[in-house]
N, C-alpha and C positions, 0 to 999 in steps of 0.2 A: 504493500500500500504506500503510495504516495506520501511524501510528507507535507505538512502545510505549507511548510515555505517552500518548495516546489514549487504547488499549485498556483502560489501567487508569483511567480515569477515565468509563467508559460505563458501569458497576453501581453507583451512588448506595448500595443495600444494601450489595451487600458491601466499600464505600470503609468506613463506618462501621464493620463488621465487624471487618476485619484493623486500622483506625485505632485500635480502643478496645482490642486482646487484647493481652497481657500479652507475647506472645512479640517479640523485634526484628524489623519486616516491612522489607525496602528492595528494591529495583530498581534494575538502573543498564541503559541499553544497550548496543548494541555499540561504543560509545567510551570506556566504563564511565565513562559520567558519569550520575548518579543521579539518577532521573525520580521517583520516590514511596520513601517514608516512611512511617513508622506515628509515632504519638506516643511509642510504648515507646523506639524510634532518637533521637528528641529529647531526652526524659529524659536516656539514655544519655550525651547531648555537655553535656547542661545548654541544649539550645538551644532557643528559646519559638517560633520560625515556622519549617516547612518552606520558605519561600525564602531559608534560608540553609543547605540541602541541595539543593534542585532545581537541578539544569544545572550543577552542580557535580563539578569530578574527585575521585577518592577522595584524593589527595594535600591538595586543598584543605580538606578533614573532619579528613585524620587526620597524626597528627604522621608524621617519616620512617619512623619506626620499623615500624610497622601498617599506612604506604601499603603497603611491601615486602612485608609479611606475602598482606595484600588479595590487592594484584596483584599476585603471584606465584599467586595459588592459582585467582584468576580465569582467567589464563594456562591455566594447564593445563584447566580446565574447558570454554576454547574449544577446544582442540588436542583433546581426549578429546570433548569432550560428553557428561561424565557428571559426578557430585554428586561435591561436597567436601567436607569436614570439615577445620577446622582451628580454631585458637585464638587473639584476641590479648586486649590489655591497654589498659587506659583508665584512665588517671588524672582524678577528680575529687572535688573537696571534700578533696585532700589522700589520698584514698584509690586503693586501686586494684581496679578491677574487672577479673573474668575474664571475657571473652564466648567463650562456643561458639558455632559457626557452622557452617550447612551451607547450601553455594547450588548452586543447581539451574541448567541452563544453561532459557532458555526458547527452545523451537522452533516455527518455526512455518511448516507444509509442508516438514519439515526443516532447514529456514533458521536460521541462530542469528539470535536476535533482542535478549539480552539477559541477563542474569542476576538470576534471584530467590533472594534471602539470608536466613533465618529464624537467630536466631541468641538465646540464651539468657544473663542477663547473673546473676552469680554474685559475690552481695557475701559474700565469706567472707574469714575474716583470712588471714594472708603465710602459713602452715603449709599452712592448706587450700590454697591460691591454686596452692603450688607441688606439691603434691601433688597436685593437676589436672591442672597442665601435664605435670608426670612421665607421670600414669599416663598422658594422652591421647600423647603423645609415643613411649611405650613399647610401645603399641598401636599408633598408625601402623608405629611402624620396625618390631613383630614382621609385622603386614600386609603390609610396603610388602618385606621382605628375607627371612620367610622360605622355605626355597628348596621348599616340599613345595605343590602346587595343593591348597586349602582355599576351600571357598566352603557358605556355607547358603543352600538353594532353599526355598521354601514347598512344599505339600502340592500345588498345578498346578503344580510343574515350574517355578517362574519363578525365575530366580537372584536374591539377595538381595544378598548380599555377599561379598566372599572377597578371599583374596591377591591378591599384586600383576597376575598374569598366570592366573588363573585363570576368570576371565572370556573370556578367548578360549579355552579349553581347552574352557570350558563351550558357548558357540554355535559355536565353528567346531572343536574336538577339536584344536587347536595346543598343546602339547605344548612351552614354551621350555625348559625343563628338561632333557630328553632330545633337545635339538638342534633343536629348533623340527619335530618329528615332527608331522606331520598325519592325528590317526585318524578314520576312518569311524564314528563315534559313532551314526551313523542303523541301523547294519547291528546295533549292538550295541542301539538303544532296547529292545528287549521286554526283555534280561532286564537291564539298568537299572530299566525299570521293574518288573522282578518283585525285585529288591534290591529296592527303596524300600517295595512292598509289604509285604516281609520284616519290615522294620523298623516299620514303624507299626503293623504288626499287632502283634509280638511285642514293642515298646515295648522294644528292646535292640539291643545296635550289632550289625553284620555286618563281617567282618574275612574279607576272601578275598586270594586271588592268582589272575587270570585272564589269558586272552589275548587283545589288542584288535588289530584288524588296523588298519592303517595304507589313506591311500586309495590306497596303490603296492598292496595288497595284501599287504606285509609282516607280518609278526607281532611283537607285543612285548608281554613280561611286564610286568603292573603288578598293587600292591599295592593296595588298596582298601580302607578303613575307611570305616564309614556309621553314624551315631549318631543317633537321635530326639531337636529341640530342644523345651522346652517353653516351654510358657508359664507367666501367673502364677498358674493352677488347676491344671496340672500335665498341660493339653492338649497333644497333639503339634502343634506349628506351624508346623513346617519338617523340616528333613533336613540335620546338617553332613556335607558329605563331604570325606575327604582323600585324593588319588588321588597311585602314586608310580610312577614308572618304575623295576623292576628288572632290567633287560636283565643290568647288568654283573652282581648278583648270581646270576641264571641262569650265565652265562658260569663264574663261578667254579666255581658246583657242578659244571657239567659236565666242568670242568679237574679236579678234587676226582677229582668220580667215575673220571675215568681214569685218575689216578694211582692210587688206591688200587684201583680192577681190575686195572690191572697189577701193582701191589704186590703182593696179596693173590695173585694168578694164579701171580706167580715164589715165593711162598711154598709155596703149595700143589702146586706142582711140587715143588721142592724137601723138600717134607717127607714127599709121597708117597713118594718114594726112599728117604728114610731110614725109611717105615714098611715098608717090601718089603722092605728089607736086614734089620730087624731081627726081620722075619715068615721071610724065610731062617734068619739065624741063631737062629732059635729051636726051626726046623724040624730043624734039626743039617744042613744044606747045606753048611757052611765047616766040619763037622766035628762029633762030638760034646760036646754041651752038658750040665750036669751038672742035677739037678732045683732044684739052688737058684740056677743061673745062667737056669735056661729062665725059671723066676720071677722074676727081676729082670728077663731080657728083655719077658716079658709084661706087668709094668707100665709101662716107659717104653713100649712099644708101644703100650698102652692111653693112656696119657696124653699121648702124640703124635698119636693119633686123635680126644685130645676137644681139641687145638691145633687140627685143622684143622677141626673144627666150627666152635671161634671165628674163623677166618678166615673159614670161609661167611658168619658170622655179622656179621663186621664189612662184607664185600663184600654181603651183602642189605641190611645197614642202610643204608647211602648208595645204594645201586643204584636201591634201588626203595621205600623207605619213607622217602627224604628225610629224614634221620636219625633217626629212630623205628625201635623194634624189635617186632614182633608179638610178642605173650607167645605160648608153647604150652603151655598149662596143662594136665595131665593128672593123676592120681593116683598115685600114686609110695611106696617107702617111703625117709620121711628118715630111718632107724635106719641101713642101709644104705647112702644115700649118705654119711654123717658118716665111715663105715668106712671106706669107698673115699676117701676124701679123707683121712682119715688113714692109710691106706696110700699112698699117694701121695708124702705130705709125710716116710715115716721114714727115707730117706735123707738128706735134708737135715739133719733134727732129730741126726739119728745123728752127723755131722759136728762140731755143738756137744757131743753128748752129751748131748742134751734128749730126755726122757723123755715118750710123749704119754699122759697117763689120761684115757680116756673112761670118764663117769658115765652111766647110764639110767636115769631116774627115772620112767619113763611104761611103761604097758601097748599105746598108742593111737602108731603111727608113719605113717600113710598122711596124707599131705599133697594138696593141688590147688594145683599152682604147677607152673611153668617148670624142669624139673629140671636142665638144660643150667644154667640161670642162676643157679637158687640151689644150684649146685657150683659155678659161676666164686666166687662170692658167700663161700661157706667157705672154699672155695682159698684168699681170696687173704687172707680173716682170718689162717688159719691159718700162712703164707706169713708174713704179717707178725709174725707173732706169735713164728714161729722167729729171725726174721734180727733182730727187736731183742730176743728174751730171753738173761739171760745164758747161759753156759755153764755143763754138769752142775744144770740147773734140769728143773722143770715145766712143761708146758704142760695144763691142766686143761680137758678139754673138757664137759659138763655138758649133758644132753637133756632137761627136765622137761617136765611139761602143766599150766596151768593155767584152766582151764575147757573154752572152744571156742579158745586162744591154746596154740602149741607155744612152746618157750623152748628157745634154743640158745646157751648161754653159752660162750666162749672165753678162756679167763684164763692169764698168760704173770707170770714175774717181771722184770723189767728197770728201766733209767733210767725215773724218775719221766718223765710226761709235763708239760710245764710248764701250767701255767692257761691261758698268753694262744694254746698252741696245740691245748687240749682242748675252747673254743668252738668252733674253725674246722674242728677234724679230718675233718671231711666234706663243706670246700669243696673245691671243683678248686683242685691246684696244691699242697696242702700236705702236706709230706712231712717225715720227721724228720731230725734231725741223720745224715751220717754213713753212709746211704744211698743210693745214686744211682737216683734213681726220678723222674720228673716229677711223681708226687701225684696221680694219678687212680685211684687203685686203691679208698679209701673210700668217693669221693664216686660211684665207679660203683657200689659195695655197695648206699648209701643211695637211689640213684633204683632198682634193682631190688628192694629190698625194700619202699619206701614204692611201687612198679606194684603187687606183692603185696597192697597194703594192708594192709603189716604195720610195724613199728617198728626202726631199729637204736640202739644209745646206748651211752657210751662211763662203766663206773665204774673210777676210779681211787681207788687207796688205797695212796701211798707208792711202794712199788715194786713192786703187782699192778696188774695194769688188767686190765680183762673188758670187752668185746665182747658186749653181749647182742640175738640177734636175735630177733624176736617174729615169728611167723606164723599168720596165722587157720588153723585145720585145715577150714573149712567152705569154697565158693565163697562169693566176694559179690556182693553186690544190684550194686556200681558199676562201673560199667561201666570198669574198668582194665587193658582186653587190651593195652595200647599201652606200652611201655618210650621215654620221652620224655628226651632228654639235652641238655636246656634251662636 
């Protein structure tokens, strides 16, 4: 068998070729002792004859510093047989130079035979220098640790580059991540490759959750992001993917979901009872009832029948729409619901001695929205609106039209709301002084009104604040059936 330095000394053309080009060309073989050179590698040391690199170890070239760097990185390259990148440093004329490097293991009938090193020499001052090193440095360690399979294939299918252990995800579907799982990737190629398609066509990422079977046959959930790379015209080149094992997150929701089915299930037992006794006691069963007790009966009845709507509601939410809630939009009158809702709320009010004036400033009251929802939505204004207004006060409630937009304003007197928590008032979690509430009662307002495609916002002035809610009276073009609590 040939030896390597042989081989590169049998094309007279291309010796002169790679001799004159600009890039660092070397060779060493498998004892990394270095067979050919280019003139650019000479430059590089200051050195004027290749026989003072030929048959030489990298140790004998380069100081201790950069032997280590070398071979170290040669090491792996035998162990893997695959390419490297790495960086070192060359002091000369007083200066110091960066070289990038990438060596290729050379094969030959499979056989390692040697290593070719192509490598880039970079006279930039000490600021650039290290700001090289950083960035390249910073890119290995996010590569090399971290923990999500990421790799970019070209447009055939051929894997380019990627994370540390994504390479074997990618030809044999091993999986080190979620325990070194082994999926049957060939059962899955057509709609792989109907992903890929996806994307090149529609020049936009794909963002799924599917299930990949294992070659036990098993099943496991994984996340999948797929993004089109371009080039420097703006052609697609490749394909980044990131693929994630969510087994455990499966696991949880499933825990999720059955607590809150049993949750919601001991609830709705339990409140059916209390709505039967109080459909008894209304009926005069326990005795006679008088017409302004049947009427109080009839409304906590009523309002404990739209409680256990919200339990269906919160048990279909997780059950079966993975936290999403379907809108059921129909045509409804909001004059009406506002009433019922403040009927609702005049016992409460009555206990402060809060008085409720509702205004009607519109002819036009039929709405297309979610009536269930945008009564949670008033409720729980209104709700609020009683338990922080002072006592023997107002609560103003106000119905205008202004064009194809309804306006539902709610205005209460109380403690100034402060600045730094009138921005957030309709994040999750924020809640006022002095209440015991977790804070989700706004920020649920705000995602069901902006499904509507309508507006909520918060005006304060000293010691009124109003609550104005905005609803289109028309349907809309956007397609917003979907109540999202993201």
């Amino acid at each position: 068998m040939q030896s390597i330095a042989n081989l590169f000394s049998l094309n007279p053309l291309r010796d002169v070729i790679i001799d004159n080009c600009e890039d660092i060309v070397t060779v060493k073989d498998i004892n990394m002792k270095y067979v050919f050179c280019n003139k650019a590698f000479l430059r590089l040391l200051g050195l004027k004859d290749k026989v003072n690199v030929v048959d030489k170890q990298i140790n004998e070239i380069f100081d201790d510093k950069n032997s280590k760097i070398i071979n170290g990185n040669c090491e792996i390259i035998k162990q893997t047989m695959d390419s490297k990148s790495f960086v070192f440093e060359v002091e000369k004329d007083f200066c110091s130079r960066i070289v990038k490097t990438t060596s290729y293991p050379i094969l030959k009938d499979g056989v390692f035979n040697g290593i070719l090193s192509v490598s880039k020499d970079f006279d930039k001052d000490e600021e650039a220098k290290n700001k090289l090193i950083d960035k390249f440095q910073l890119v290995n360690s996010f590569l090399e640790n971290i923990p999500i399979l990421t790799y970019i294939k070209d447009l055939h299918n051929n894997y380019l580059v990627g994370t540390k252990y994504s390479k074997e995800f990618f030809q044999y579907g091993i999986d080190y991540y979620a325990g070194n799982i082994k999926l049957d990737l060939k059962k899955s190629a057509n709609i792989i490759a109907e992903e890929d398609r996806y994307v090149i066509k529609n020049k936009k990422a794909l963002i799924k959750e599917k299930i990949l079977k294992s070659i036990e046959g098993t099943e496991h959930w994984y996340k999948i992001y797929k993004s089109p790379v371009y080039d420097e015209r703006k052609g697609i080149s490749g394909i980044i993917t990131l693929v994630q094992n969510i087994d455990e997150d499966k696991k949880l929701e499933v825990q999720k979901e059955l607590f809150l089915a049993t949750m919601t299930h001991d609830l709705k037992n339990l409140l059916q009872a209390q709505i039967s006794s109080l459909q008894l006691l209304s009926r005069g069963k326990f005795g006679t009832v008088s017409e302004k007790q049947k009427e109080i009966l009839d409304m906590i009845n009523e309002s404990s029948s739209f409680m256990r709507e919200m339990i269906y509601s919160i048990l279909s939410t997780y059950k079966y729409e993975n936290g999403m809630v379907k809108l059921n939009k129909v045509n409804f009158n909001i004059d009406e619901l506002i009433k019922t809702c403040i009927e609702e709320a005049q016992f409460l009010a009555q206990e402060k001695n809060i008085v409720i004036e509702y205004k009607r400033d519109s002819d036009i009251s039929i709405v297309n929205a979610d009536e269930g929802q945008i009564r949670r939505v008033l409720s729980n204004i209104l709700n609020n609106g009683i338990n922080y207004a002072y006592k023997n006060t107002k609560i103003i409630i106000t119905f205008v039209q202004e064009e194809d937009t309804i306006l539902i304003k709610i205005k209460n007197t109380s403690e100034p709301i402060p600045e730094s928590m009138r921005k957030r008032i309709f994040e999750k979690y924020v809640a006022g002084n002095g209440i015991s509430r977790i804070g989700l009662g706004l920020y649920f307002c705000k995602k069901v009104i902006e499904a509507h495609n309508g507006r909520i916002s918060l005006n304060a002035y000293g010691n009124h604040n109003e609550f104005v809610i905005e609803l289109p009276m028309r349907k809309s073009e956007l397609n917003t059936n979907v109540l999202r609590f993201v």
